[in-house]
N, C-alpha and C positions, 0 to 999 in steps of 0.2 A: 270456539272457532274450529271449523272442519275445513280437515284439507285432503281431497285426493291426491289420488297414487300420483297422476303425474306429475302436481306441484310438487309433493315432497319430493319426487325424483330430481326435478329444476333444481331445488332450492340447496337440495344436497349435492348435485354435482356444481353449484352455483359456490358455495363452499368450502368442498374440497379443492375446487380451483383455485381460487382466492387463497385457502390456506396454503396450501402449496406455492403459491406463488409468493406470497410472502417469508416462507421457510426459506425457499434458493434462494433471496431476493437476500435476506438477513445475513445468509452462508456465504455467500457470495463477499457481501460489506465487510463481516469478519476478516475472510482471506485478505482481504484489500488490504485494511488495516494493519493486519500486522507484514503485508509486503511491504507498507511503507515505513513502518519500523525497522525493519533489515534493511531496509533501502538507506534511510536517515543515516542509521550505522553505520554506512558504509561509507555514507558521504561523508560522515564524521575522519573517519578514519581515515580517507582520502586527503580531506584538507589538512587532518596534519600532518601527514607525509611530505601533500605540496609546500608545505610551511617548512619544513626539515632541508628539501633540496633546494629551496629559494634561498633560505640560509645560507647553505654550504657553495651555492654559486655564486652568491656574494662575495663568500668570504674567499672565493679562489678569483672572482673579477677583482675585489682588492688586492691580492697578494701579487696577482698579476699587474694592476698597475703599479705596485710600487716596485718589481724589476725592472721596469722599463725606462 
């Protein structure tokens, strides 16, 4: 199989586009991923907070009804 100059030239910037575009494209998904691991974390750590002061306004909405 012979190929000229300007196919090889096609086929190679045909290629490197392609490759490239699948590098950021990879780069990219990584970042993603582990944003939404710090993200999850966070929402973790958020619900138990909200869990903590849901509690403690309970337990001050009972202490208040039983003043009254």
């Amino acid at each position: 199989m012979k190929l000229d100059l300007k196919t090889g030239i096609a086929l190679a910037t045909l290629l490197f586009t392609l490759s490239g575009f699948y590098y950021t494209t990879n780069s990219r998904l990584e970042e993603a991923e582990f944003e939404i691991l710090r993200l999850q974390k966070q929402v973790g750590v958020l619900e138990r907070g909200n869990k903590r002061l849901n509690k403690k306004l309970n337990e001050h909405a009972a202490q208040e009804s039983h003043t009254k």
